[in-house]
C-alpha positions as CSV (number, residue, x, y, z in Angstrom):
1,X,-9.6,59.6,7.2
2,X,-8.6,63.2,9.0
3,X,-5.0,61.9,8.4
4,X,-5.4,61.3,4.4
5,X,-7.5,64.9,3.8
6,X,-4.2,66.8,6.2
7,X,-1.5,65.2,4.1
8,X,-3.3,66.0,0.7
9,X,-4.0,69.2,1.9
10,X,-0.6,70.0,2.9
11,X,0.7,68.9,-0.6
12,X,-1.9,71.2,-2.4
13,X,-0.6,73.9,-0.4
14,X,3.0,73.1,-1.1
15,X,2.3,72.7,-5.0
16,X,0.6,76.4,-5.1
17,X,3.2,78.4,-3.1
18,X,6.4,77.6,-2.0
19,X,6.0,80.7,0.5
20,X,4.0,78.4,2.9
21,X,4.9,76.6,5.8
22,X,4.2,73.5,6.0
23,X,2.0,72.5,10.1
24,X,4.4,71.7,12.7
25,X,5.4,68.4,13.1
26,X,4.7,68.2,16.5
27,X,0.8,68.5,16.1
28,X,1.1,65.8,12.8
29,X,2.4,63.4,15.4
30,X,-0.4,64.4,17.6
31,X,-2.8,64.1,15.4
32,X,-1.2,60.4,14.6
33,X,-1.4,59.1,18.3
34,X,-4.8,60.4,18.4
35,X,-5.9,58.6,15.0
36,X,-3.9,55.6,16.3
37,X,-5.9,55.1,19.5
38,X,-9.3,54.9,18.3
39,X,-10.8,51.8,17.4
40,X,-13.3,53.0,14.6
41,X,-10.2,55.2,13.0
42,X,-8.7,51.4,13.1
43,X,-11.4,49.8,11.4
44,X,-11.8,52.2,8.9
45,X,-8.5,52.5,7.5
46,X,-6.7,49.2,8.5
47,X,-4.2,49.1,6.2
48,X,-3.0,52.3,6.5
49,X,-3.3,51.8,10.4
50,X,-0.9,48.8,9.8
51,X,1.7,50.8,8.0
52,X,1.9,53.6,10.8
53,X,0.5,52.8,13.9
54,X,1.4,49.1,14.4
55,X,4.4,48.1,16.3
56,X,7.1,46.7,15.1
57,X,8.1,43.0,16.1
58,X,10.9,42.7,18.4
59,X,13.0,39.4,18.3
């Protein structure tokens, strides 16, 4: 849930000034690891958990 109010934050705050930076994308990834490792994140956004944290299959 923190993950989907950061990025529609983030594109609010690039629509209403282009002055802005946007947060570095070091402590997105950081924020994705952490979102990534907890099990009730997991559960409540599965698919989204499938679609970013999920590892890919190796053949």
């Amino acid at each position: 849930m923190r993950l989907v109010l950061v990025i529609l934050a983030a594109a609010f705050l690039a629509g209403c000034s282009h002055s802005s930076k946007p947060p570095p994308e070091e402590a997105s990834r950081a924020m994705v690891k952490e979102d990534c490792a907890n099990p009730h994140w997991k559960e409540a956004n599965l698919g989204l958990w499938y679609s970013i944290c999920r590892k890919s299959l190796q053949w």
